[in-house]
N, C-alpha and C positions, 0 to 999 in steps of 0.2 A: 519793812523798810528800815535803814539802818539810821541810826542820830548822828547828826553829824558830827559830834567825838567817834562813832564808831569807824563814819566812813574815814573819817583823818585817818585813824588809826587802820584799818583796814588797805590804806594807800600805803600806808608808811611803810606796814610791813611785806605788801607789793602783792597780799592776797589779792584776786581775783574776786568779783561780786559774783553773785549766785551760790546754787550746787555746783561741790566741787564732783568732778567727773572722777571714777573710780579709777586705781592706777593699773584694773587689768583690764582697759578696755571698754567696761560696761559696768554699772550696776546693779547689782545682784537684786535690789529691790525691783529695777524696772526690766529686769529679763524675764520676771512675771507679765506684762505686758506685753510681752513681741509677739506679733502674729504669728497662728503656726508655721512649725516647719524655718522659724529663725532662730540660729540657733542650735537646733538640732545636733549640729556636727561636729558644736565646739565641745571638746572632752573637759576646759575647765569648767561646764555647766552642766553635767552629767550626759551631755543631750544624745551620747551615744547608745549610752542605756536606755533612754527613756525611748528612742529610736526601736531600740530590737525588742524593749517591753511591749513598744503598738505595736511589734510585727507580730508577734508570740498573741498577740490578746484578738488581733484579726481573723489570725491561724485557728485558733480553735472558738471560733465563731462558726465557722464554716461548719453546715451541718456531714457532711461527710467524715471531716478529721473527728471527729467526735463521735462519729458509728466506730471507725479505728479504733481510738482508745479505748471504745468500752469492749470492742471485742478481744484486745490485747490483754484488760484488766479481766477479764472475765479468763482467757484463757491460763490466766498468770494463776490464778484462784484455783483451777481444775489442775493443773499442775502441782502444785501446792500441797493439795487435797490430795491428790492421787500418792506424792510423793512419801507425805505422812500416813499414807493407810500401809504403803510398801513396809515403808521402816517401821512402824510399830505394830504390824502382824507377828503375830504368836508364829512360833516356829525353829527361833535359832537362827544364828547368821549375824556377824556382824555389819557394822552403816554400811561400811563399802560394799559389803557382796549385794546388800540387799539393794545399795542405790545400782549396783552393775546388772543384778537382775530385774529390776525396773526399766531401765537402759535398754535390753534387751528385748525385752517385753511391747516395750513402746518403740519398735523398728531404729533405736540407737545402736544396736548391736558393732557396725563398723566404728563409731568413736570409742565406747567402749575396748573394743580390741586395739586398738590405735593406741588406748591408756595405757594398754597392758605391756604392749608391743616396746613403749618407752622406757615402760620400770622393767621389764621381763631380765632377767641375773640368771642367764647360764650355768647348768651345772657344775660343778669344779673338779680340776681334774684331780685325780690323783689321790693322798690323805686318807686316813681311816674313818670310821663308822665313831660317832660320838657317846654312842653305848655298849654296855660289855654285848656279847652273842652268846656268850658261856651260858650253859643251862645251869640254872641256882643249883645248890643243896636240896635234896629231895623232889629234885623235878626231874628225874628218869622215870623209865617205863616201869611201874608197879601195878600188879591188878592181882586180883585172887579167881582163880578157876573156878569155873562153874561149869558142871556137868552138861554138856550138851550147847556150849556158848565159845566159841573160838573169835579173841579180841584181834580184829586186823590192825595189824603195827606196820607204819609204813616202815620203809628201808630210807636209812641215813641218804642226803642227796647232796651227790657231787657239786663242790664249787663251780662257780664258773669265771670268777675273778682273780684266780692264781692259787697258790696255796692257802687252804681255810683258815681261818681265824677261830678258838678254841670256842666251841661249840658252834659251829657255822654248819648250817644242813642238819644238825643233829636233832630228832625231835624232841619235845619234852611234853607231858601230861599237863592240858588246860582243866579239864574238866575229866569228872566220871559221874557214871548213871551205874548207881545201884553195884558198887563197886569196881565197874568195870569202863576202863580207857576209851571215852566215849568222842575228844575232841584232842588232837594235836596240835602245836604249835612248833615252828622251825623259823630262822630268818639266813637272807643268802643276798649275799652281794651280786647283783643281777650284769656287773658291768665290771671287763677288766681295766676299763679307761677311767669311769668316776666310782672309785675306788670306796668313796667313803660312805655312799649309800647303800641304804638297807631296804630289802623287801620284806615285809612279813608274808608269810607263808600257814595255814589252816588245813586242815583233815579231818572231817567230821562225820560219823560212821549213824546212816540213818538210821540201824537197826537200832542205835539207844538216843537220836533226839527226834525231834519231829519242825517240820517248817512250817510259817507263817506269814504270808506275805501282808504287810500292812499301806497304808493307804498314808500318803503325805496333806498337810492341812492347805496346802495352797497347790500343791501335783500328787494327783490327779485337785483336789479340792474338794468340797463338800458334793454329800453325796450319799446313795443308798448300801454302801460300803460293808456293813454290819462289820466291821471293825476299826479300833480307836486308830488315830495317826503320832499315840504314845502306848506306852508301858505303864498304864494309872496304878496306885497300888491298888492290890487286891487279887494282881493278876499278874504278878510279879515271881511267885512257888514256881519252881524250876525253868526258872529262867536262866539259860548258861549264855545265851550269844546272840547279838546281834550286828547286822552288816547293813551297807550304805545302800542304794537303788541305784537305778542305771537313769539315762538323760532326762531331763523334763519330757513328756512325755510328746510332746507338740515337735521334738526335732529327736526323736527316736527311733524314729523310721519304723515304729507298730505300735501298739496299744496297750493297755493296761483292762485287766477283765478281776473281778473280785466279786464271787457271790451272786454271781449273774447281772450284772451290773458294768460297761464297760464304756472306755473314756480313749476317746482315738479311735483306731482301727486295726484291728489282729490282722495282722500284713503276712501272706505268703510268703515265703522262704526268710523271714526277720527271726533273727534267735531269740528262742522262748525261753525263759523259767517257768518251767508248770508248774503248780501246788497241784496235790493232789490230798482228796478227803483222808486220807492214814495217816498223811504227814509228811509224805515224801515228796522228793520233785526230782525231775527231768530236765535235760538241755536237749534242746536241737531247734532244727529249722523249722517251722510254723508250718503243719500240712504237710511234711517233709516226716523227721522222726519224730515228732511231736504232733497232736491234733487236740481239736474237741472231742471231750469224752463227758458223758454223765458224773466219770469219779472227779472232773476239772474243778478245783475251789478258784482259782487264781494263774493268769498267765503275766508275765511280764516280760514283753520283749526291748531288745537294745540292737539296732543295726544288725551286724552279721556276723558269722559263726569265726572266732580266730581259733579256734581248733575245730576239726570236722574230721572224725572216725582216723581221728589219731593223728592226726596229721596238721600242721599249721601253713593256711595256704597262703601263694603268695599276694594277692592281696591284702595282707598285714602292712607289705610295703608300699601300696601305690595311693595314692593321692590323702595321706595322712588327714590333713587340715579337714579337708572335703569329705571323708569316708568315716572319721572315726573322731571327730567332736574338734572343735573349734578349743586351742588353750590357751593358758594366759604367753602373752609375746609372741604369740606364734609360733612357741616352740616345739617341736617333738617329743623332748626328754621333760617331762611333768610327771605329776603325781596321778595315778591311775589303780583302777582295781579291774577284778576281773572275775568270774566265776564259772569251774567246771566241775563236772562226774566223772569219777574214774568208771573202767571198765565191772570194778569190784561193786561199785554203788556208792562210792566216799563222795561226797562235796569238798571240792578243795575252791578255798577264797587266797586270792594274792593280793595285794593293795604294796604300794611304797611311793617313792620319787625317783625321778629322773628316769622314770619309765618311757622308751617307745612302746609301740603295739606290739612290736615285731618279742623286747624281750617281756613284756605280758604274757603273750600267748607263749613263748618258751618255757617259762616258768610253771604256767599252769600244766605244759604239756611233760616239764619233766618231776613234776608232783605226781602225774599219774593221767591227768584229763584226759580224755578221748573227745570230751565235747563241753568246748566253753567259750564263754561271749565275753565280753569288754564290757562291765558297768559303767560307775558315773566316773569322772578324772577333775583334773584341779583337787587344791590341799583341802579346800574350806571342805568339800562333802566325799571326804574319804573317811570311814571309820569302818574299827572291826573292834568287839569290844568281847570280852567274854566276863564270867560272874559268879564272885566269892562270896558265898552264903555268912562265913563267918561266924556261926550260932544266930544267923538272922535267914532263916532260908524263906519267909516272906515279903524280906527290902536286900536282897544281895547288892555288893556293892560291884559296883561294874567299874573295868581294869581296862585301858587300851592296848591294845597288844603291842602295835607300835609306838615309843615314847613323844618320837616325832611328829604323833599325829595331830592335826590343831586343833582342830575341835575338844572341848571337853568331855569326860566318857559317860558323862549322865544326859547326853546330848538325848537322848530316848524317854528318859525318864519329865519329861514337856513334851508338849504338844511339838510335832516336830511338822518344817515345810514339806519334805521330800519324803514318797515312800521308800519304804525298808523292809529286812528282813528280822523277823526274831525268832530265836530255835531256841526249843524247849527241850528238856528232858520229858523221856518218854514213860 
């Protein structure tokens, strides 16, 4: 109660007795007192928040919403997990192919291609080749005779992109066994329209290497294999060449067989690679010109034959995307390889960019092929690498043959994802 000097004074200057009431309305002390839900809706008292806080704290009271998140956090975690086993598996490959092979793997395959589709860059027209084609100094045909041994040298192979460029078609000496021209090497502009790419082009004469199909660490994957899915040292002496595999084996349309041991299914009329116990191998159709045989070490099939007894059929052209592997953007014109036998017994490998099927199988067929299949395509798992001893002929150092090619050329020399091929001197 005020003294009467206060109340005087409290008149005089026309104050009001009591609490003075706040000038926004309410008092903030006694807005702690208002019954629920008063309130609430004025945003100078937070009460909108504190509104959607009790809807949020209602919400996962509920025992149902609460089975939800724990299956979401749960499947957030296997995701996770799954993701980092992808990426940091042994094998080679960098983040993106490995998170696109994940992708794939896990029935994402359509976003995946959707990504690609967006970034996919057209071949260009026109422009020359970004490396010399000229054969160096000292890389023509040399070999020294040997009684009773006739070295097959292929014949120079006609352009087909206009007049050659100096050394276009020409071959030159990769390798020799035992003095003698054991693996060629040649590159050829495969396209008179994209003018600037290059195909590498291979000839490799089985009487002086021998073949090895090996076993990739994640395709086929572990397993009774009896061979590594690298080049470890130790096992490295006359190692000249190794080459890339054909599809994952699960969209290959046949199987993978090694050592008696087989992952998929050896598919009638699918084109085979046969290893056989000497060294050698074969192409044809599964059951067809190829079979099971007791000499069989190894078969590797990839969809179907783009050459067959000479000839490249027309189905090279029909249903691309659908017959002959899904690429980046949907494009036709990508990077692809491809593997056949000449009539003579050569292995001829072709790999480049801006490949369709159609000029794969030409290529192969005017190297010499009678019978050859479509390996793997996309840039990331094309290699073909061959190997200079150097004064080290138990660590040779391996050379990509294309400079283009992305992978690095000791991609073999680690445990690698995808099986392959390595050829030995014999």
């Amino acid at each position: 109660m005020l003294r009467p000097a206060s109340r005087r004074a409290s008149q005089q200057s026309g104050a009001p007795d009591g609490p003075q009431p706040s000038p926004y309305g309410r008092d903030p002390e006694q807005a702690e007192d208002l019954p629920p839900g008063d309130g609430e809706g004025d945003p100078r008292l937070g009460g909108g928040r504190v509104k959607g806080r009790g809807r949020v704290r209602r919400l996962l009271r509920r025992p149902a919403v609460r089975v939800i998140l724990a299956l979401i956090a749960v499947f957030c975690c296997w995701v996770a997990f799954s993701i980092g086993q992808a990426v940091t598996a042994p094998g080679g490959g960098s983040l993106s192919s490995k998170l696109a092979e994940w992708a794939r793997d896990h029935y994402l395959g359509p976003v995946v291609t959707f990504g690609e589709w967006l970034t996919y860059q057209p071949p260009k027209v026109g422009g020359k080749p970004s490396f010399s084609l000229a054969v160096p100094s000292g890389g023509a045909v040399k070999y020294k005779h040997v009684h009773g041994f006739r070295p097959i040298i292929p014949k120079r192979l006609a352009a087909m992109a206009g007049p050659p460029l100096p050394g276009e078609g020409q071959w030159r000496v990769l390798e020799t066994v035992k003095g003698q021209p054991a693996m060629f090497g040649t590159f050829l502009r495969p396209s008179s329209v994209y003018t600037s790419y290059v195909a590498g082009i291979v000839s490799m004469d089985q009487r002086l290497v021998s073949f090895q199909l090996r076993p990739g660490a994640e395709d086929p994957g572990p397993g009774h294999w009896n061979a590594q899915p690298w080049i470890p040292p130790g096992t490295r002496t006359g190692l000249v060449a190794t080459f890339n595999g054909g599809f994952k084996i699960d969209t290959s349309g046949g199987g993978f067989y090694l050592n008696g041991h087989t992952a998929g299914t050896l598919t009638d009329g699918a084109a085979s690679v046969v290893y056989y116990k000497n060294g050698t191998i074969k192409i044809g159709s599964w059951n067809q010109e190829v079979r099971m045989t007791p000499d069989v070490v190894g078969v590797r099939q990839n969809l179907r034959l783009i050459v067959d007894h000479g000839r490249v059929p027309a189905s090279v052209n029909e249903d691309v995307l659908g017959s002959w592997g899904a690429t980046l953007g949907g494009g036709y014109y990508v990077w692809r390889s491809g593997l056949g036998v000449t009539k003579d017994g050569r292995v001829i490998f072709v790999y480049g960019p801006a490949l369709n099927v159609s000029e794969l199988a030409g290529l192969l067929q005017r190297a010499g092929a009678v019978e050859a299949l479509q390996l793997d395509i996309n840039p990331f798992w094309m290699s073909f690498e061959y190997y200079k001893t150097d004064g080290h002929p138990s660590d040779p150092t391996p050379v990509n043959l294309l400079p283009t090619q992305q992978q690095t050329a000791y991609r073999y020399y680690s445990v690698y994802s995808r099986d392959f091929t390595a050829v030995y001197a014999r």
